[in-house]
TORKOL-4160 file (C-alpha; in steps of 0.2 Angstrom, whole numbers, padded with zeros to 4 digits, m for minus):
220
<pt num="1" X="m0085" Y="0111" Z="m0039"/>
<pt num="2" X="m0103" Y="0111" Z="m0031"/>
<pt num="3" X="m0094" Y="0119" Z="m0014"/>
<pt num="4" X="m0086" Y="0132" Z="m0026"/>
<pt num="5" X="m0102" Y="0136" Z="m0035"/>
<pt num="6" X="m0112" Y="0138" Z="m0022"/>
<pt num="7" X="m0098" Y="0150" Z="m0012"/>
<pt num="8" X="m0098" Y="0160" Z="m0026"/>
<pt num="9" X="m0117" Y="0162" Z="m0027"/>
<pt num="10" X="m0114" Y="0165" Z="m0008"/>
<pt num="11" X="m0102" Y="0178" Z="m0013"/>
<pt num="12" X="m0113" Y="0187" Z="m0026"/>
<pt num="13" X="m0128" Y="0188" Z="m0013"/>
<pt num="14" X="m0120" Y="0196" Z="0001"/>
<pt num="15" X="m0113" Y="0209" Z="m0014"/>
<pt num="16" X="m0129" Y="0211" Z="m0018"/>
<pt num="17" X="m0136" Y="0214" Z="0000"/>
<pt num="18" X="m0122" Y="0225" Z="0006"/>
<pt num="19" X="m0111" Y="0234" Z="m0007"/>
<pt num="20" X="m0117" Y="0253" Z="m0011"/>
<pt num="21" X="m0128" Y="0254" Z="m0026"/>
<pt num="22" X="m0116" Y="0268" Z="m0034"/>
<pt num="23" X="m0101" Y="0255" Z="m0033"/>
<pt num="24" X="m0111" Y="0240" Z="m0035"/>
<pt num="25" X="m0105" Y="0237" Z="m0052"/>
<pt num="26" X="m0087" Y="0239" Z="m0043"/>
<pt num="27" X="m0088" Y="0226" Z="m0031"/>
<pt num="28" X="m0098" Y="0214" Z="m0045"/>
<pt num="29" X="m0083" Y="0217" Z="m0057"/>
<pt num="30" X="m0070" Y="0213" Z="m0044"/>
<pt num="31" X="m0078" Y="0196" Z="m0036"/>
<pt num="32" X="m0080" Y="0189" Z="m0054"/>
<pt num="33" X="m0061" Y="0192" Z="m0058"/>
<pt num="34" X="m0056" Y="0184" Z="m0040"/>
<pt num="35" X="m0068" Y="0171" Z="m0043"/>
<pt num="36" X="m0063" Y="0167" Z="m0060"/>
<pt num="37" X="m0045" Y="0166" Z="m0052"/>
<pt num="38" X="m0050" Y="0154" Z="m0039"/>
<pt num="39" X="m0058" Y="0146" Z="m0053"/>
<pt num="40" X="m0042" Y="0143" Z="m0064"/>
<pt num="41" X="m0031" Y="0140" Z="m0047"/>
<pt num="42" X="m0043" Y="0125" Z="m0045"/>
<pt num="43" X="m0045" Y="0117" Z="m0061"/>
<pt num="44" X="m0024" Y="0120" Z="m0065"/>
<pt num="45" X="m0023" Y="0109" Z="m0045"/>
<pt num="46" X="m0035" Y="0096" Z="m0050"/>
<pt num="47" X="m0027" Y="0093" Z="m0069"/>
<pt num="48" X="m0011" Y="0093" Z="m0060"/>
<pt num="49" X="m0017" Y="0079" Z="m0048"/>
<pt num="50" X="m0021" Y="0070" Z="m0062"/>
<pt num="51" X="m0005" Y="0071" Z="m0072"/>
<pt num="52" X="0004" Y="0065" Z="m0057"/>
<pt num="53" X="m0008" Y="0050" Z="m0055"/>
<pt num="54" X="m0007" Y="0047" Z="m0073"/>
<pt num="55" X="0012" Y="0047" Z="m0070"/>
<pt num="56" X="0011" Y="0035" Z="m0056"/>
<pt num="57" X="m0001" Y="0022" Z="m0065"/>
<pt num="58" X="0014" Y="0023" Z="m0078"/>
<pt num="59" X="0027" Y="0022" Z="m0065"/>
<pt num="60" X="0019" Y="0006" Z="m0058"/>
<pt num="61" X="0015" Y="m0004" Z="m0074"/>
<pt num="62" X="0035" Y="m0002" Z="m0079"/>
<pt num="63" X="0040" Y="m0008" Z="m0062"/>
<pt num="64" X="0029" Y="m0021" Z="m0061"/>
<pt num="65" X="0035" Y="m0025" Z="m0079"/>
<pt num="66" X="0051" Y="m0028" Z="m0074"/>
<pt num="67" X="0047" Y="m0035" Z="m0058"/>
<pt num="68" X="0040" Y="m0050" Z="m0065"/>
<pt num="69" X="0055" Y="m0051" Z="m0077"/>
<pt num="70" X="0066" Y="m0054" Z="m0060"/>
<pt num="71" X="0077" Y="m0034" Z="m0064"/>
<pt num="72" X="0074" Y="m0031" Z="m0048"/>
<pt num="73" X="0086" Y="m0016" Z="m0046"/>
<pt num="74" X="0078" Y="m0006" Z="m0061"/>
<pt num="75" X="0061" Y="m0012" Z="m0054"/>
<pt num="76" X="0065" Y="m0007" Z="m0037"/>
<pt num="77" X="0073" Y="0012" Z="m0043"/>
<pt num="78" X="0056" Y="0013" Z="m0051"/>
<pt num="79" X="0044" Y="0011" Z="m0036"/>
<pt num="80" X="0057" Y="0020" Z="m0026"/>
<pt num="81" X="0051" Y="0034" Z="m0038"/>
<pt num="82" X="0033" Y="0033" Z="m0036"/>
<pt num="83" X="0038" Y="0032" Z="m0017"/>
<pt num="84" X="0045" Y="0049" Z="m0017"/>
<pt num="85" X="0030" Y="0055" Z="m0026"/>
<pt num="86" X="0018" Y="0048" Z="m0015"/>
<pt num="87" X="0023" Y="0039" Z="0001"/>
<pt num="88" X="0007" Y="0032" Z="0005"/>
<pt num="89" X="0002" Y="0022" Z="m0011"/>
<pt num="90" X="0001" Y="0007" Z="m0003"/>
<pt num="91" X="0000" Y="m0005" Z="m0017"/>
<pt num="92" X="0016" Y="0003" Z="m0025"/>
<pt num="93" X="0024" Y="0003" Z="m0007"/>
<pt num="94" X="0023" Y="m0017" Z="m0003"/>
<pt num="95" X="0030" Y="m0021" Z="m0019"/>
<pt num="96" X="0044" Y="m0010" Z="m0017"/>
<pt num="97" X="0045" Y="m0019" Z="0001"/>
<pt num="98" X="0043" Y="m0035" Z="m0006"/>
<pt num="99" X="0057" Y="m0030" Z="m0019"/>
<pt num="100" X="0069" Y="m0025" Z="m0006"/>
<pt num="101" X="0064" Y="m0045" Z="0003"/>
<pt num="102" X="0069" Y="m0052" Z="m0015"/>
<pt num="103" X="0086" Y="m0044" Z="m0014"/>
<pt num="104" X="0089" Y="m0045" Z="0006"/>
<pt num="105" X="0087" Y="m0028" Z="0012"/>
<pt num="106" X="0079" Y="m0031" Z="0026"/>
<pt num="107" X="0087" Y="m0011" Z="0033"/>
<pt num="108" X="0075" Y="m0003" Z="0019"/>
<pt num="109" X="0062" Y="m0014" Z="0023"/>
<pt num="110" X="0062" Y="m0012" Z="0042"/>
<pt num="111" X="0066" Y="0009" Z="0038"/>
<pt num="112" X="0049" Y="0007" Z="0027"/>
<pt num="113" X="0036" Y="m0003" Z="0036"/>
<pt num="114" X="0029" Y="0012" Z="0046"/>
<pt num="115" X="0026" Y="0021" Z="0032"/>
<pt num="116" X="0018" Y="0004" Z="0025"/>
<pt num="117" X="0008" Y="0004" Z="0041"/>
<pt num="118" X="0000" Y="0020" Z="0041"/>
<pt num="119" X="m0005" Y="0016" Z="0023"/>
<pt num="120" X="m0016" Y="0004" Z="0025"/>
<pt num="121" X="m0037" Y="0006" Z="0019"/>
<pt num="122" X="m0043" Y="m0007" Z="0025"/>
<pt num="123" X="m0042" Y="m0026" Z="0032"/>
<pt num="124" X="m0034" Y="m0033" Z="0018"/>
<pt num="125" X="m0019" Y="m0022" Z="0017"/>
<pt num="126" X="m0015" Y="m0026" Z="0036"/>
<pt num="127" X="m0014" Y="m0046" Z="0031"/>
<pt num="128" X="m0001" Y="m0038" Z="0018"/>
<pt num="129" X="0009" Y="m0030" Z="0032"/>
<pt num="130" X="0010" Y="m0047" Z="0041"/>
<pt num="131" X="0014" Y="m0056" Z="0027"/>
<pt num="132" X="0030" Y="m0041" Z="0022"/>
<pt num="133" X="0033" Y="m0043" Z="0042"/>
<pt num="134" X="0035" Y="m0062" Z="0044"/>
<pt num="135" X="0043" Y="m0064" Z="0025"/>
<pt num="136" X="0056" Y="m0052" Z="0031"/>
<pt num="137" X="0060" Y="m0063" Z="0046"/>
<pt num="138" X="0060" Y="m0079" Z="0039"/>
<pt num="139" X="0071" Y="m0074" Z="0024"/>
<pt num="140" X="0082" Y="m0068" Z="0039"/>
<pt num="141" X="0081" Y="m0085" Z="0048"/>
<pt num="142" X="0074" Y="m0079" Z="0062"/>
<pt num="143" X="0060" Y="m0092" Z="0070"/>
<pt num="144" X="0059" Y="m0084" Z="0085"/>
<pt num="145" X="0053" Y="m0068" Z="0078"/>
<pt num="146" X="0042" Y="m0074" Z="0065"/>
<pt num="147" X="0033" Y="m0084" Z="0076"/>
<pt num="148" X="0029" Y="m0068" Z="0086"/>
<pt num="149" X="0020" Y="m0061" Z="0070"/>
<pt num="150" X="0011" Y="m0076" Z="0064"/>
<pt num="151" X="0004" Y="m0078" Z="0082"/>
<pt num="152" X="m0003" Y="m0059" Z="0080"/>
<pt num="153" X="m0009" Y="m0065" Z="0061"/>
<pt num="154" X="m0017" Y="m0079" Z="0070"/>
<pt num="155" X="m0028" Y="m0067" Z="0079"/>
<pt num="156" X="m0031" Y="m0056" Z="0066"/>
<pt num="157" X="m0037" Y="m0071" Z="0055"/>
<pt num="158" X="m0049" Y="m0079" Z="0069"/>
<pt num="159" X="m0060" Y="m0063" Z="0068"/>
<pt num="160" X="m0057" Y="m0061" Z="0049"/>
<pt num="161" X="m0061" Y="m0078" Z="0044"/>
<pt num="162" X="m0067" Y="m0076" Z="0025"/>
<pt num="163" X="m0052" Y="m0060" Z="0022"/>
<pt num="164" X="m0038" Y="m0066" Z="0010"/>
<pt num="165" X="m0024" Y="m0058" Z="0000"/>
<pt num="166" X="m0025" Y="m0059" Z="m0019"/>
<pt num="167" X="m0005" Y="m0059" Z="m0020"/>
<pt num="168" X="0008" Y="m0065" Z="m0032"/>
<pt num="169" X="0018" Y="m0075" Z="m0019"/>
<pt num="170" X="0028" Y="m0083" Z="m0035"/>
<pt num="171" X="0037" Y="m0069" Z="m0037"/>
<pt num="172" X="0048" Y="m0069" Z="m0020"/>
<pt num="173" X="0048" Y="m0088" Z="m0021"/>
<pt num="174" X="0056" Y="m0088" Z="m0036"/>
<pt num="175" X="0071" Y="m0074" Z="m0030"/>
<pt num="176" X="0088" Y="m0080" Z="m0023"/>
<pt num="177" X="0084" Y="m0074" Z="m0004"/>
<pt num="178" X="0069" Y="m0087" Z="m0005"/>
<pt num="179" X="0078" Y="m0101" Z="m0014"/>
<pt num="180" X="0094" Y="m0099" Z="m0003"/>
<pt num="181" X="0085" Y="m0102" Z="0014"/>
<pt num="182" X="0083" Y="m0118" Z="0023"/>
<pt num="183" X="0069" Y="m0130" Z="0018"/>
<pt num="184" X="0061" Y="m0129" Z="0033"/>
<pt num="185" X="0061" Y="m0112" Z="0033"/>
<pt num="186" X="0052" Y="m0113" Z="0013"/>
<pt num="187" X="0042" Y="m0123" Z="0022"/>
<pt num="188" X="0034" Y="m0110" Z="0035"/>
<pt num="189" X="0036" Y="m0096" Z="0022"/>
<pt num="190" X="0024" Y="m0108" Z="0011"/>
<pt num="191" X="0013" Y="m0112" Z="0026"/>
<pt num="192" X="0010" Y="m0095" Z="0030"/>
<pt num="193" X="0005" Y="m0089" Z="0013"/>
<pt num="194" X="m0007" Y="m0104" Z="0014"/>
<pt num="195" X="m0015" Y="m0096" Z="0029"/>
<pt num="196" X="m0016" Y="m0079" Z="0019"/>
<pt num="197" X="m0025" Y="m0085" Z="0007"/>
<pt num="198" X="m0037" Y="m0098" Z="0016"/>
<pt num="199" X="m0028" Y="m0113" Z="0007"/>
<pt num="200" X="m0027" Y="m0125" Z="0022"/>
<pt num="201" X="m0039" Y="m0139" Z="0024"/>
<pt num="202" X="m0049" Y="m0139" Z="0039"/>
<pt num="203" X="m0037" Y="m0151" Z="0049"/>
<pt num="204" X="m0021" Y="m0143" Z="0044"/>
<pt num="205" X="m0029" Y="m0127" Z="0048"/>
<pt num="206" X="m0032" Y="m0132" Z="0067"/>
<pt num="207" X="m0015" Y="m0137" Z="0067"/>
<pt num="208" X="m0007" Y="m0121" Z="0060"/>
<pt num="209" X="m0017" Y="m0110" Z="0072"/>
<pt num="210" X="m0011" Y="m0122" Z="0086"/>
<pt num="211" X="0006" Y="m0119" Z="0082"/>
<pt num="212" X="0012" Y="m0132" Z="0071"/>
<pt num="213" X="0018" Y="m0120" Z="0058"/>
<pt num="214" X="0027" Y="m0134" Z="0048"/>
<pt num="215" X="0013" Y="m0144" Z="0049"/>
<pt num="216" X="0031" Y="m0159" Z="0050"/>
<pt num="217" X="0026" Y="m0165" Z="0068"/>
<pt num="218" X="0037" Y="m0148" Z="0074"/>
<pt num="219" X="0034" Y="m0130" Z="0080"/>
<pt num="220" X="0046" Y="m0116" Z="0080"/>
């Protein structure tokens, strides 16, 4: 609103400089109507923002409602809707992701992770897009590839050493595409979110990074 005041001022003062003296009321008449256009234009943009923000905020609260009450399909139709509002919330994005991981669609998950990606803010919200990566492979059973993304997370970590993830990990752990999979593989799953959240004690932690991701005497 500052930038828009002192265009208009702008506006006013070039009328003043230039325009004819006979017209002058005219020109004065005609920038106050167009600026009082501009005006309403902006203040109608900026209230509809905030309707739809309101709306997401909304959105978000009655997923999460029902994410934590394990209806994962009305809770993942939900964040599915602020999705096609705004594709680049990212917090409402990695728990629809996450929701898709507690129902095994690991296609949605893999056709949403860019947009994830290009979401990010800050360092924190790239630990979450390893996490959703290597949760999504180990719920697949699939070592190998996890073992590519922790190895990256490993790196990440060293130069972040005091960045964690304040994450509800329970909430997957306690979904059917968690309690189906192997025990080792519960294992690693656990490991690694001990690693996001700097849970490890200073010898397992040595061991971790050094590829014992089991921390059972076995590497993948």
């Amino acid at each position: 609103m500052i930038i828009f005041s002192l265009l208009t001022t702008g506006v006013y003062v070039l009328v003043l400089l230039f325009a004819p003296v006979s017209e002058l009321n005219t020109y004065i008449n005609i920038v106050g109507q167009v600026t009082a256009l501009v005006f309403a234009i902006f203040v109608g943009y900026f209230a509809f923002l905030q309707v739809i923000e309101n709306r997401i905020d909304k959105l978000q609260d009655e997923g999460y409602t029902h994410f934590k009450a394990k209806d994962y399909s009305r809770a993942t139709k939900i964040y599915e809707q602020v999705f096609s509002i705004n594709t680049k919330n990212f917090s409402a994005l990695s728990n629809l992701l996450e929701l898709y991981l507690c129902q095994r669609d690991f296609e949605k998950v893999k056709s949403k992770l860019n947009f994830l990606e290009k979401s990010t803010l800050d360092q924190r919200d790239h630990l979450v897009v390893f996490y959703i990566k290597i949760a999504s492979f180990i719920l697949q059973e699939y070592p190998a590839e996890a073992k590519t993304v922790i190895i990256k997370l490993i790196d990440f970590k060293k130069n972040n050493r005091s960045l964690v993830i304040n994450w509800q990990f329970n909430d997957i752990k306690q979904s059917p595409a968690y309690t189906s999979i192997e025990e080792n593989f519960q294992k690693l799953f656990n490991n690694v979110t001990l690693y996001l959240q700097n849970g490890f004690s200073p010898e397992d932690l040595d061991k971790f990074e050094a590829g014992n991701y089991y921390l059972a005497g076995m590497t993948v």
